[in-house]
Structure formats: C-alpha cells, structure tokens
N, C-alpha and C positions, 0 to 999 in steps of 0.2 A: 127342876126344869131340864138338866140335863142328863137325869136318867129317859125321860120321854123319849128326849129328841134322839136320844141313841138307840131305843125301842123302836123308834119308829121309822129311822134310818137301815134297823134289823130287819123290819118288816118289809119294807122296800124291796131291797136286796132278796129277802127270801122270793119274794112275788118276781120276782123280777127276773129269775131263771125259772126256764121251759127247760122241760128232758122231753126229748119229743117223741113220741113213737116210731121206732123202724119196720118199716114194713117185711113180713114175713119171707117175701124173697128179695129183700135188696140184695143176699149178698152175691147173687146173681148177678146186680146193674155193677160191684163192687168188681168181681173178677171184670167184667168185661172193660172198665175204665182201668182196671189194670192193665189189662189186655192191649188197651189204646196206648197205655203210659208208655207201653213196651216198644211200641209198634213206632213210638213218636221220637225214643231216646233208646236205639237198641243198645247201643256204645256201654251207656250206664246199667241199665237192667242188666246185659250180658255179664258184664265184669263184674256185679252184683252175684249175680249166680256161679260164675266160676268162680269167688271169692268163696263162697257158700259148700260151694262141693268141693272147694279144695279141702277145707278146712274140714268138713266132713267122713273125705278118705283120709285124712292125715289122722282122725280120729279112731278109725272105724282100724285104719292100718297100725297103729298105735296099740289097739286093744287086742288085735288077731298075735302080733309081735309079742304080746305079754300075757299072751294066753287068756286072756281075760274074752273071748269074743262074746260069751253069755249076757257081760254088760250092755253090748253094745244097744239095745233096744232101751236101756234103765237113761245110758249117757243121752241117746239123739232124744229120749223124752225130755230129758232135761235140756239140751241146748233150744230147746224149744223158748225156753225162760228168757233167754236174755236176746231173742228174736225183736222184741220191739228195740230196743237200742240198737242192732245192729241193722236194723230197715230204716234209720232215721235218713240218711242218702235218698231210698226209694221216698219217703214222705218229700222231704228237699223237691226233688225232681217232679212230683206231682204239682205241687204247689207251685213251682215254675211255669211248667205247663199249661195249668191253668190259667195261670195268670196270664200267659203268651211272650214270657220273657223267655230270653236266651239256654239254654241247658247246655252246657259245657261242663265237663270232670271236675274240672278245677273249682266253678264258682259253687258248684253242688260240695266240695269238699270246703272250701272255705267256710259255706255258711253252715256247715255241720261244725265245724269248727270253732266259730262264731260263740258259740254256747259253752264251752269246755268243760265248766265247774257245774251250770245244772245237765249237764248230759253224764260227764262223767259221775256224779254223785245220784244220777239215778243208775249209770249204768253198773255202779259198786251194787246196789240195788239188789239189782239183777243177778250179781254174780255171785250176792251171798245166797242168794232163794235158791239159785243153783246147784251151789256146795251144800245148801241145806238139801236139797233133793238128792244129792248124791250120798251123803251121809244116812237119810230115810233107806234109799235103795236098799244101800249095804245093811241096815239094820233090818229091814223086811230080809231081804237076801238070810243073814243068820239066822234069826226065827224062824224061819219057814223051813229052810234049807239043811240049816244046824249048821257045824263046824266042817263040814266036811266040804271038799273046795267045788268050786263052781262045776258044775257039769260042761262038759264040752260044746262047742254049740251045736255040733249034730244031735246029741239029746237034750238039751235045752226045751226046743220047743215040746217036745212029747212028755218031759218032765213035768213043766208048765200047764201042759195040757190034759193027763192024764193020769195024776196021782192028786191026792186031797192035798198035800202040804204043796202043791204046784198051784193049785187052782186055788187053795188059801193066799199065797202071795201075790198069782194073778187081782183075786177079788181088792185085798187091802193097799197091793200096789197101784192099782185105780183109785181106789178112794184116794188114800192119801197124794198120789199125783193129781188128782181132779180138785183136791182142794187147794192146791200150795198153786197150779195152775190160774184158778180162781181168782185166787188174790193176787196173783200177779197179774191179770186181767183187768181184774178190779184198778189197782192204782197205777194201769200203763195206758188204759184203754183210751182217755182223753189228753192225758200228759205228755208223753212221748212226741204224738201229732202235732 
C-alpha cells in the first residue's frame, strides 16, 4: 500500500510541473524590462556596472601587466560563468520592483545576504567551472599553440585567424567553451533567480 501511494504522489508531482514554452522573441520583452529595471533603480543598476567594469579593467589591466594580454578574450569568456551569482543584486531589485516595494542599496544587499550558504555554495559552483575553463583554455592554448609562449596580442588575433593550428583552437575553444557554458546554464538558469 505504500509503495502506491508513494507512486502515485510521484505521479502527481511529475504532472504537476509545466515547462512552458518561451516565445521566440521574448528576449526582446527581457532587455526592455531590464531597460525599465534600470530606468526605475539607476543608483543600483549603475553601481552594478561600475562594479562590473571595475573589475573587468583590473582584469584585462592585470593581464596587459603580466604580459599575458592574448588571454584576455579566454579570461572575460570565462567570467562570464560566474555572471549569474554575481547578478543576484539585479534579480533582488527586479523582484522588488515588481512587487512595488521599496529598492534601496541596503535592503537589496541584505536580502542577497539573507541566503549566504545557498548562494555562496552555488557561487563556489561557479568558480570551480571557471578555474575549470581556465585550466581548458591553457590546455587548448598548448596543444594548439605548443610550448612556445603566447603571442603578443597585436598577432594574436591573425594568429587565431589565420593559420590551421589558430583556427584549430578557435574551433575546439568553442566547443568546449559552448559546453561547459551549457551547463552552467543548465543548473543556474532557474536557481540563481
């Protein structure tokens, strides 16, 4: 009897979620309620982005410093990964909006805060897919490239672009970016929000 009733409780449950279809241009209605999110809370959105582009040149200025600027297209693909954690603010502040309550710095950092252990344990998540994409890079980077040290970044791009073992890295650094991206899609796409 109560294997049934637990079947049938399964069953429930299964019938019971909708995945609904999105329509082909929502992400059109998407930008534009961003658009509004912006327009309602510039304070946060702004500090959001100059947070974004600090962090960004301190990257990009980091790699130029250590001679590495060839990375820098491998690294911003990768900071891409741990984008949904750090938009969790922007989700806050929507959700407020919405709702027609207050948006202030503070309570949008509070209740990002609110969460600590499952944000931060997705956000560790996040940061291994990263160092695992960083790690990928550098190993496409040697196989392709062999031992010999990065090219500069004035021949980067033509290197990239115009030699087989350039365009073999381009091709398999897509794949393998387009899948590790994938799945970090996959298990951030509902969670995060």
């Amino acid at each position: 009897m109560g294997r049934i009733a637990a079947k049938t409780i399964a069953a429930a449950a299964i019938s019971s979620v909708a995945v609904e279809r999105v329509p082909f241009d929502a992400p059109w209605a998407w930008l534009a309620a961003g658009w509004r999110d912006m327009w309602a809370a510039p304070h946060i959105s702004l500090a959001y982005g100059g947070v974004f582009a600090s962090v960004s040149a301190a990257l990009a200025m980091g790699l130029m410093v250590g001679g590495l600027e060839s990375l820098m297209l491998a690294l911003g693909g990768g900071f891409l990964l741990i984008g949904p954690v750090a938009a969790v603010g922007l989700y806050e502040t929507s959700r407020r909006l919405e709702r027609g309550e207050s948006v202030k710095f503070g309570d949008v950092l509070r209740s990002v805060l609110h969460a600590p252990s499952q944000l931060g344990f997705f956000g560790a998540i996040l940061a291994f897919a990263y160092f695992v994409w960083v790690q990928l890079a550098s190993l496409l980077f040697m196989l392709f490239l062999g031992s010999r040290p990065l090219p500069p970044a004035s021949e980067f791009v033509p290197t990239l672009l115009f030699t087989p073992h350039g365009l073999g890295l381009l091709v398999a650094g897509t794949i393998v970016g387009g899948i590790l991206a994938s799945l970090v899609f996959a298990i951030s796409v509902i969670s995060v929000p």
